[in-house]
N, C-alpha and C positions, 0 to 999 in steps of 0.2 A: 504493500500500500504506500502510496507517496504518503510524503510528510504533511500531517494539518486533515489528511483526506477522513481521520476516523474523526476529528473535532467537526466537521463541514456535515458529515454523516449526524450526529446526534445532534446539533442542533437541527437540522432537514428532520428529525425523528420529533423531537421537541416541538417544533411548528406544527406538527402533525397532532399532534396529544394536544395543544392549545386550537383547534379549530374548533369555531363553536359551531355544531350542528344544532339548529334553530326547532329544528322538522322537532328534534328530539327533546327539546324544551318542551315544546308545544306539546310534547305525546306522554312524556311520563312527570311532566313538575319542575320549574328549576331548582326545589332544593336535591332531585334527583341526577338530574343532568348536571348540576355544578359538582355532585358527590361524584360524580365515574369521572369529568371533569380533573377534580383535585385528587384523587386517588389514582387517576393513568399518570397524574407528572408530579408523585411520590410525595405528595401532603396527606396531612390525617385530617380529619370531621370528627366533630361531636354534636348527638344531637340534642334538640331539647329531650331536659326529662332522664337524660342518662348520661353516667359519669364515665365511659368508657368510649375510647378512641378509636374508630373505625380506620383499618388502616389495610386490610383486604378487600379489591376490588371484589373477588369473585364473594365474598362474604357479604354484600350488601344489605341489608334489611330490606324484604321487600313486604307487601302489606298495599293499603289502597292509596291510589294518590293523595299527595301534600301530607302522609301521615308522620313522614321523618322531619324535622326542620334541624335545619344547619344550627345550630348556634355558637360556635366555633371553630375555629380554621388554625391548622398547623402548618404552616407552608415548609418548613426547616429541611435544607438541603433536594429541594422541591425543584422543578423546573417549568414551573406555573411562568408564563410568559403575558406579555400585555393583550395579545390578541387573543389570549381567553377573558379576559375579565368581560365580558358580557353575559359570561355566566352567573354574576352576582350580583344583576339586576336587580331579579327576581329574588332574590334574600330578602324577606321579612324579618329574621330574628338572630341575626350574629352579631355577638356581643364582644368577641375578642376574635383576633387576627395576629398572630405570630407570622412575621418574615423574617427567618431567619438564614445565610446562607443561599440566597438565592441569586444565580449568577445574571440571571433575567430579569431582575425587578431592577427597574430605572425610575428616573424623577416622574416618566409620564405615567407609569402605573399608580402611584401616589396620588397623582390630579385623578387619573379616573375616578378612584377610591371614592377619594374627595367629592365627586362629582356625581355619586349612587345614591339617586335621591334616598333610597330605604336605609344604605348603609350609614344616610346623614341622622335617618330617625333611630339607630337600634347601635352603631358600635361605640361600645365603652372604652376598649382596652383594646391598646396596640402596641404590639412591641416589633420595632424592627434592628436589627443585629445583623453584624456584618454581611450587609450590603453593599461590595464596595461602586455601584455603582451610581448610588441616589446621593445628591447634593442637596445645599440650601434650600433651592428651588421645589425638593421635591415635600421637603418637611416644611416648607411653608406655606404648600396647596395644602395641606391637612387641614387649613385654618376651617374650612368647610363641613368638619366633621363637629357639628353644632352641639352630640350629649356627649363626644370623647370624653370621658374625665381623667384616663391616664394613661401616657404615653410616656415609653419605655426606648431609649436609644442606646445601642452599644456599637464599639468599630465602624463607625461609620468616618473612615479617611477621605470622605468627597465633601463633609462638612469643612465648610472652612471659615464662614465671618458665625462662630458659633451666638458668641454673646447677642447679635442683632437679631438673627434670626430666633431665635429663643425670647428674645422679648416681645418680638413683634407677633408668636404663635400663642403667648403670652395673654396680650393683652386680645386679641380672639378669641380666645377662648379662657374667662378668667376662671374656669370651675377646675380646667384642666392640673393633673398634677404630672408634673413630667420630669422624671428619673434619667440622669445622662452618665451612661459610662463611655467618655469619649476622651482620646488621649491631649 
């Protein structure tokens, strides 16, 4: 194999796992389709109502539509990409979001977040962790996440005017409590 050709391969695989089929929203729920979703590009769910971590695709709960709801996301060492997040439209009820580790999360995956009307109404808790590809810009589209109450940052080397952009996510959100482990 030439050099770079097996890195060119798994992202091509990656873009694949992040394509949102619509058809398939429509047929089984999106807190369904976002779970096969998150679980092909190696994130875990939790649903409401129960305290264990689904993390076997072929193990899914099945039962009658809309009966599972997301209420948690593990994205850690994930390969969740921007061209899925439409799948988290349709989220009603996720309350925390871990990115941790994911070589695919940029500043615009952030603004989308930001930008999910439901996930404006229901996320509390977000932690994101080395990421080395989200800067300022992207921790200052959060401002949009209206009930955040605590937001959790570690390794993130793309931060760089910390103290400003910390005040100004700050005074947006003044309920917010926000934890920095950043060098």
């Amino acid at each position: 194999l030439p050099p770079g050709s097996c890195r060119a391969f798994w992202g091509w695989l990656n873009a694949v796992f992040n394509k949102v089929d619509h058809e398939r929203i429509r047929a089984v729920g999106p807190d369904r389709a976002a779970s096969e979703w998150l679980l092909r590009c190696g994130a875990l769910v939790r649903y409401q109502g129960s305290p264990k971590w689904q993390q076997d695709y072929n193990a899914l709960p099945t039962g009658p539509l809309g009966r599972y709801k997301i209420e948690a996301i593990n994205a850690t060492d994930s390969c969740i990409m921007y061209r899925g997040f439409d799948y988290l439209d349709g989220l009603e009820h996720v309350t925390d979001i871990r990115l941790e580790k994911c070589m695919y999360i940029q500043d615009q995956c952030l603004q989308r977040l930001s930008e999910t009307s439901n996930l404006q109404k229901s996320l509390q808790q977000l932690r994101i962790i080395s990421c080395g590809n989200i800067t300022d810009k992207g921790i200052l589209a959060l401002h949009k996440l209206a009930n955040l109450e605590y937001l959790y940052l570690s390794d993130l080397p793309g931060i760089r005017e910390k103290e400003t952009t910390f005040r100004v996510l700050q005074q947006a959100l003044p309920k917010l409590e926000l934890e920095l482990d950043l060098e």
